[in-house]
Rosetta silent file (secondary structure, phi, psi, omega in degrees, C-alpha in Angstrom):
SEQUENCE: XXXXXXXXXXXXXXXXXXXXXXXXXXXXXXXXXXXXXXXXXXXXXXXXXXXXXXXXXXXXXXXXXXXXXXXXXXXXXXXXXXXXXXXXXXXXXXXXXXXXXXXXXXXXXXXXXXXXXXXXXXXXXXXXXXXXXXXXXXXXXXXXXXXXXXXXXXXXXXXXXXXXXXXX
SCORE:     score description
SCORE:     0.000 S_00000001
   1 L     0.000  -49.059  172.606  -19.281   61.930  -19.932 S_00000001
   2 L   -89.905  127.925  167.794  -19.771   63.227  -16.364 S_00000001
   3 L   -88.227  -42.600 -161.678  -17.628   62.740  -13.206 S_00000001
   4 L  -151.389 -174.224  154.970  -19.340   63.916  -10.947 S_00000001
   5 L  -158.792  148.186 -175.381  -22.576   66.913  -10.079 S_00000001
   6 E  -112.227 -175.552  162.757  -22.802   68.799   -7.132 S_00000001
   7 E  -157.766  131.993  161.462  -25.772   70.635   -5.672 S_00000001
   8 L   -91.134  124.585 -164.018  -25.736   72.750   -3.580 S_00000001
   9 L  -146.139  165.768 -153.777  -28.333   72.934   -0.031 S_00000001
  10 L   -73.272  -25.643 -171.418  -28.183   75.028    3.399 S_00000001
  11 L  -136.615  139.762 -158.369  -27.705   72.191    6.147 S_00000001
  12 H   -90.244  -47.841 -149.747  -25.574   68.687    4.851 S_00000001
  13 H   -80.677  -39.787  160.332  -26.988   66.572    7.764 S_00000001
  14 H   -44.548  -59.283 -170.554  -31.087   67.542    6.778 S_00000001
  15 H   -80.572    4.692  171.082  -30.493   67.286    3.698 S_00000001
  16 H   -79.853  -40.061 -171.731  -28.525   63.716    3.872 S_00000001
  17 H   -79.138   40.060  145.055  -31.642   62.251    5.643 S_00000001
  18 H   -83.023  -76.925 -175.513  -33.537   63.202    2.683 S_00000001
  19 H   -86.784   23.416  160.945  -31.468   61.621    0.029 S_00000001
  20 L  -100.843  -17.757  175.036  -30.358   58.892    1.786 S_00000001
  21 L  -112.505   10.189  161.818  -33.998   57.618    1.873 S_00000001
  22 L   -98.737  -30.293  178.351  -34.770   58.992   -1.526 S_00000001
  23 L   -67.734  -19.869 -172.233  -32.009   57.789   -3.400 S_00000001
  24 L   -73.293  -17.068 -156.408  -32.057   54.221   -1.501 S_00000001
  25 L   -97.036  -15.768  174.824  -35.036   53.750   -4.127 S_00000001
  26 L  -111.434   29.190 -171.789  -32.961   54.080   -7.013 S_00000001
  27 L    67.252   17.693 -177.859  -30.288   51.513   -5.539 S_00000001
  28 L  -118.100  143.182 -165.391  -27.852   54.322   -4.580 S_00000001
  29 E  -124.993  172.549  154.640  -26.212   54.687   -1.453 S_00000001
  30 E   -35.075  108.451  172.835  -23.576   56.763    0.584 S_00000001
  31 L   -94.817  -67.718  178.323  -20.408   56.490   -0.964 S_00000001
  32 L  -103.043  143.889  146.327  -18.229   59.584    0.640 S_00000001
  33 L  -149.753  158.630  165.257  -18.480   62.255    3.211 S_00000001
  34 L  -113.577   40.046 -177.975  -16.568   65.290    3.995 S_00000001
  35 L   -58.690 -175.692  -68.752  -18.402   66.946    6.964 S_00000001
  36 L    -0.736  -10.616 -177.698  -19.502   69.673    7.669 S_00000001
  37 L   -97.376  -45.791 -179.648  -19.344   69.941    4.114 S_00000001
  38 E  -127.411 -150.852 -172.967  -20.841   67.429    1.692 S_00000001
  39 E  -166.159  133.779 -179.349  -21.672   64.135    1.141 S_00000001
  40 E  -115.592  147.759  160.802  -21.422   61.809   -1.877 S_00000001
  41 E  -133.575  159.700  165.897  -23.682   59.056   -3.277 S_00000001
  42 E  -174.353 -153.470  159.418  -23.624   56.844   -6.182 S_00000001
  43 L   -62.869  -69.344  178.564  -23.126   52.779   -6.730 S_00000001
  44 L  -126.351  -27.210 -152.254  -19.623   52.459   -5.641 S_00000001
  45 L  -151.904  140.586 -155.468  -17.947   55.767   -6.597 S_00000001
  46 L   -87.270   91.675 -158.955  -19.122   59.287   -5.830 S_00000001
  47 L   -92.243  -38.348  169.278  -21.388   60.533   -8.838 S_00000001
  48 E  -148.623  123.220 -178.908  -23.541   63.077   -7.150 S_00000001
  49 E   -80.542  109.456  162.394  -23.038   65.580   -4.091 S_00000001
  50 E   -81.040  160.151 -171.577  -25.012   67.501   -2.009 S_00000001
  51 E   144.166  133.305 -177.286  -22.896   70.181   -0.381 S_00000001
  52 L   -15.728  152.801  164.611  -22.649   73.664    1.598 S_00000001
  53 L   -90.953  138.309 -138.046  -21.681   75.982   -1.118 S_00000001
  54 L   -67.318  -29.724 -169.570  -17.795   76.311   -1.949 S_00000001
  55 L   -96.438   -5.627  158.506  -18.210   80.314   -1.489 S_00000001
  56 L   102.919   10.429 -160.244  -19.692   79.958    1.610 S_00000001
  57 L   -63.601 -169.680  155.416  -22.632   81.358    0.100 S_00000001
  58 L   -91.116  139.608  176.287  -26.599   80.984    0.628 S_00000001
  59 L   -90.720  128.044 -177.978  -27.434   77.740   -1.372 S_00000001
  60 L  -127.282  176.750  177.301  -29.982   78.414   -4.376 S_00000001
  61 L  -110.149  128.473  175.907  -31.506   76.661   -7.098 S_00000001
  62 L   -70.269  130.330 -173.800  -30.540   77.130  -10.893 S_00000001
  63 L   -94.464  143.816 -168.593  -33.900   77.820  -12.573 S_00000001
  64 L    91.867  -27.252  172.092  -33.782   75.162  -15.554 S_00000001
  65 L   -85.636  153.652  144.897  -31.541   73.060  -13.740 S_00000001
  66 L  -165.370 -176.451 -171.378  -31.961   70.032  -12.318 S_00000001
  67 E  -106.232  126.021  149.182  -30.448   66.237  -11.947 S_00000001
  68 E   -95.619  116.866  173.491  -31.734   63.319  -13.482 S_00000001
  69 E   -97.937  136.196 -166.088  -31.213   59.994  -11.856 S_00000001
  70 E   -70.963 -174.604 -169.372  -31.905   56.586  -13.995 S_00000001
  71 L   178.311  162.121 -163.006  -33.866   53.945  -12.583 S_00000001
  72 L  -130.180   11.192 -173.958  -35.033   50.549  -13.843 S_00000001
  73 L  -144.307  148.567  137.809  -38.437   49.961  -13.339 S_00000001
  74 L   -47.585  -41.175  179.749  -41.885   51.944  -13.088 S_00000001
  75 H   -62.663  -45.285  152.007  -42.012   51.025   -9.545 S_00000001
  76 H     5.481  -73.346 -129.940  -38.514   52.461   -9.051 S_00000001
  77 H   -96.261  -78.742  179.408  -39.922   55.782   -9.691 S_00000001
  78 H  -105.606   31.010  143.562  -42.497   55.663   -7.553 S_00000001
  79 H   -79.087  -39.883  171.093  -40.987   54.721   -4.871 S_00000001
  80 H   -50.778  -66.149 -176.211  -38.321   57.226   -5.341 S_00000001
  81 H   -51.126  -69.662  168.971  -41.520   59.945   -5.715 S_00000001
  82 H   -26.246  -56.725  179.903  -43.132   58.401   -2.421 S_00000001
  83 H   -93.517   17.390  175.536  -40.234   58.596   -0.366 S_00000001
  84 H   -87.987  -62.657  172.903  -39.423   61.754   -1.714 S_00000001
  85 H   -76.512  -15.328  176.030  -42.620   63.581   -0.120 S_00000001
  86 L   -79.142   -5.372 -156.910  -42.581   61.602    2.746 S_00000001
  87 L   -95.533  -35.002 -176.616  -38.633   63.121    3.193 S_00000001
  88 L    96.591   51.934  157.152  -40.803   66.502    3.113 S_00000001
  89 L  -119.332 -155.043 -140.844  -39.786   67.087   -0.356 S_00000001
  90 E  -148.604  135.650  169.902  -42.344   68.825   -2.913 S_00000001
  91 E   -79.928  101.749 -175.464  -44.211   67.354   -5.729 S_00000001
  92 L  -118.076   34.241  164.783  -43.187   68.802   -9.369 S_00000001
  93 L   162.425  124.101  166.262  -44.514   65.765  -11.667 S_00000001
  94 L   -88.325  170.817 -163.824  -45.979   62.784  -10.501 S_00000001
  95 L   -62.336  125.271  167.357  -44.437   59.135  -11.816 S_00000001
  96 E  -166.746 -178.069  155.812  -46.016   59.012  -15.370 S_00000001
  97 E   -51.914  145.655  132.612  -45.392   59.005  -19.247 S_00000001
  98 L  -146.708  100.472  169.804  -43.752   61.915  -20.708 S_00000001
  99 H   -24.087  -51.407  176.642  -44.590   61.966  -24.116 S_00000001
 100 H   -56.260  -32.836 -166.263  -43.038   65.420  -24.796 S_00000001
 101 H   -76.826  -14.558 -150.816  -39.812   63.918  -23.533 S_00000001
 102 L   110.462  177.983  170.098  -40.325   60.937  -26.227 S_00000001
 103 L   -68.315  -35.366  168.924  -42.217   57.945  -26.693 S_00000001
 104 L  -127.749   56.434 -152.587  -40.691   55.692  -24.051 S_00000001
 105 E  -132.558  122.287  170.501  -39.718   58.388  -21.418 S_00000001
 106 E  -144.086  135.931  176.680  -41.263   57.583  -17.844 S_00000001
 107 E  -172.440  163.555  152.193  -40.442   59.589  -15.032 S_00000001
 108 E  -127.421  124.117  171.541  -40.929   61.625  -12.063 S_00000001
 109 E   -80.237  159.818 -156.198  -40.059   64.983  -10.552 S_00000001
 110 E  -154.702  152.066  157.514  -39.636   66.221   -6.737 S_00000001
 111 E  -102.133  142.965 -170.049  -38.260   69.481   -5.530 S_00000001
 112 L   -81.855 -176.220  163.661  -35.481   68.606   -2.183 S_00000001
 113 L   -50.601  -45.203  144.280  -35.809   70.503    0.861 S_00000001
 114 L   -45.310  -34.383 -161.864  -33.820   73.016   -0.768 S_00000001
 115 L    54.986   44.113  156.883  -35.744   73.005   -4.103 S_00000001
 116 L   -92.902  118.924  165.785  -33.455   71.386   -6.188 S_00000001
 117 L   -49.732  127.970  173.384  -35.210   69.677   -8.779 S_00000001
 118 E  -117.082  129.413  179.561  -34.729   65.907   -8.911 S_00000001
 119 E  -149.720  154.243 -157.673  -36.331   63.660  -11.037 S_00000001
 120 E  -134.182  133.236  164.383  -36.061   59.277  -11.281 S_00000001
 121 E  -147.982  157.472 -163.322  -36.439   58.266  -14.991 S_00000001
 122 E  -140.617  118.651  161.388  -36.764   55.108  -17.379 S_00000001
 123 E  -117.832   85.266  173.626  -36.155   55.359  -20.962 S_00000001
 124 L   -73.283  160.222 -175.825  -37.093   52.074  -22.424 S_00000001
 125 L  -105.509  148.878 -166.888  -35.801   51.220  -25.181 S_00000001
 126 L   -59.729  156.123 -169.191  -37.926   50.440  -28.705 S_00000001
 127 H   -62.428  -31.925  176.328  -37.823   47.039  -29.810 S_00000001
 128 H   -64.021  -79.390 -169.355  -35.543   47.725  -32.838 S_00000001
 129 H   -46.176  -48.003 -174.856  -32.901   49.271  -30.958 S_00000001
 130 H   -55.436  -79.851  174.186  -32.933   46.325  -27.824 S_00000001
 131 H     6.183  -81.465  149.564  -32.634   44.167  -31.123 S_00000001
 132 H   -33.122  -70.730 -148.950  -29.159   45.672  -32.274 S_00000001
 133 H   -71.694  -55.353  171.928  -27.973   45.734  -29.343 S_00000001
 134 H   -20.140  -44.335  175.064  -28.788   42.225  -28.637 S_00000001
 135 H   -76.276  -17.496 -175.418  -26.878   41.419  -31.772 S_00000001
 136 H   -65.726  -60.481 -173.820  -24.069   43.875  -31.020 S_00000001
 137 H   -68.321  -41.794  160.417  -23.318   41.676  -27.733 S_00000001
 138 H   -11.942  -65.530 -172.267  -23.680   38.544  -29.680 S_00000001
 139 H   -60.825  -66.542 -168.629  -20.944   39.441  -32.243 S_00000001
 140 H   -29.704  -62.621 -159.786  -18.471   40.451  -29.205 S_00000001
 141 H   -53.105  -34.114 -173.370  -19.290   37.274  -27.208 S_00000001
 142 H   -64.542  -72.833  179.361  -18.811   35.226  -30.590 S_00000001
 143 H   -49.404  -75.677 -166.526  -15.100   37.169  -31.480 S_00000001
 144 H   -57.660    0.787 -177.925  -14.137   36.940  -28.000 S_00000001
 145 H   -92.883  -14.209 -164.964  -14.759   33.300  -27.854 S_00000001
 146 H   -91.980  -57.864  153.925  -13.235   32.419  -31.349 S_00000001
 147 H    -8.719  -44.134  174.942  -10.259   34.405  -29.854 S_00000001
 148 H   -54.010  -72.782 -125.190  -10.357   32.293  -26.885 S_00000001
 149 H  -109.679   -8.364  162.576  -10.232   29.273  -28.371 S_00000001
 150 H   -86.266  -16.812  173.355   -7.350   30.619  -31.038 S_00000001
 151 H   -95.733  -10.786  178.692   -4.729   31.464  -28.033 S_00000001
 152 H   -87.324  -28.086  157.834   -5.915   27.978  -26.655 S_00000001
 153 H   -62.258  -40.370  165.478   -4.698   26.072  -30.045 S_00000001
 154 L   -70.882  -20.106  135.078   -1.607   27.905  -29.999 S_00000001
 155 L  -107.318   27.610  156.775   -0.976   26.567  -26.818 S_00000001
 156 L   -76.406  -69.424 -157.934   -1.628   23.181  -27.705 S_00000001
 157 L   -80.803   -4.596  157.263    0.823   23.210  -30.408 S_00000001
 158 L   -50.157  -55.888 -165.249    3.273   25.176  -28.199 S_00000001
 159 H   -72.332  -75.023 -177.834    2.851   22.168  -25.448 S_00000001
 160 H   -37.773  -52.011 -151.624    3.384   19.294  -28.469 S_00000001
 161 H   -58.985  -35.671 -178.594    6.370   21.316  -29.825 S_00000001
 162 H   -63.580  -43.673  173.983    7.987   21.266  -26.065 S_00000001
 163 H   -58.532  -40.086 -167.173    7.213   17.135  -26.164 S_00000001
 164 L  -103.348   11.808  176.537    8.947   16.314  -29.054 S_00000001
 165 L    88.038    4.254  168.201   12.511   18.811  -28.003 S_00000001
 166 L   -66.011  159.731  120.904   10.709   21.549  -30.581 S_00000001
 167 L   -75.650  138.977  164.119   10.087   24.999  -30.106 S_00000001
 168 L   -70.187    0.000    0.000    7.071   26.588  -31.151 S_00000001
């Protein structure tokens, strides 16, 4: 659904040594930069930005916003919180359940240097649902294989038809 989110915070190069060691915890690295202005990180391709703000502005914080990043483990999380405060960022939820959030909602929140909210979350999923899906991949793997093995008959009898002076 989302290309990309920016944030905006007052100095690019403080706040990259922040999220370059908080973000290493959730397997995401540097992707892009543009100095003086931003910086991108994500997996391969550049999914979330810190950068000066485009009006040249003072950089604030949206109250209610803030960026979630996934993660795949509890420990994930709190490593991500841990090297979050050690970056000199602010505690706003330590790594825990949150129930209100659902039943299998684990996560934590951090304020940056700036005091943009950040938070590293895990939504496992209920046993039903892994279920489905499990069967969901199943089906695929099954059609593409009977597929497979229906363009590989058709060029068996392609190859005979060519042997005997036929076409297929």
């Amino acid at each position: 659904m989302l290309h990309h989110i920016s944030i905006g915070v007052a100095d690019v190069a403080r706040s990259a040594q922040f999220y370059d060691r908080v973000l290493q915890e959730l397997g995401f690295k540097r992707v892009m930069e543009v100095l003086p202005y931003g910086i991108a990180y994500g997996d391969n391709q550049p999914a979330f930005w810190i950068g000066l703000p485009h009006d040249q502005g003072t950089a604030s914080t949206g109250n209610g916003v803030h960026v979630a990043f996934n993660a795949t483990s509890e420990e994930m999380i709190r490593a991500f919180h841990s090297a979050a405060l050690e970056a000199g960022g602010t505690d706003d939820g330590a790594p825990g359940p949150r129930p209100d959030y659902g039943p299998d909602y684990f996560g934590a929140f951090v304020r940056d240097l700036d005091g943009n909210k950040i938070e590293a979350v895990l939504v496992r999923l209920p046993a039903a649902a892994k279920k489905k899906a499990a069967k969901k991949a199943r089906k695929k793997a099954s059609a593409k294989k009977a597929k497979s093995a229906k363009a590989g008959g058709a060029k068996k009898k392609a190859v005979r038809g060519k042997k005997r002076g036929k076409r297929a």
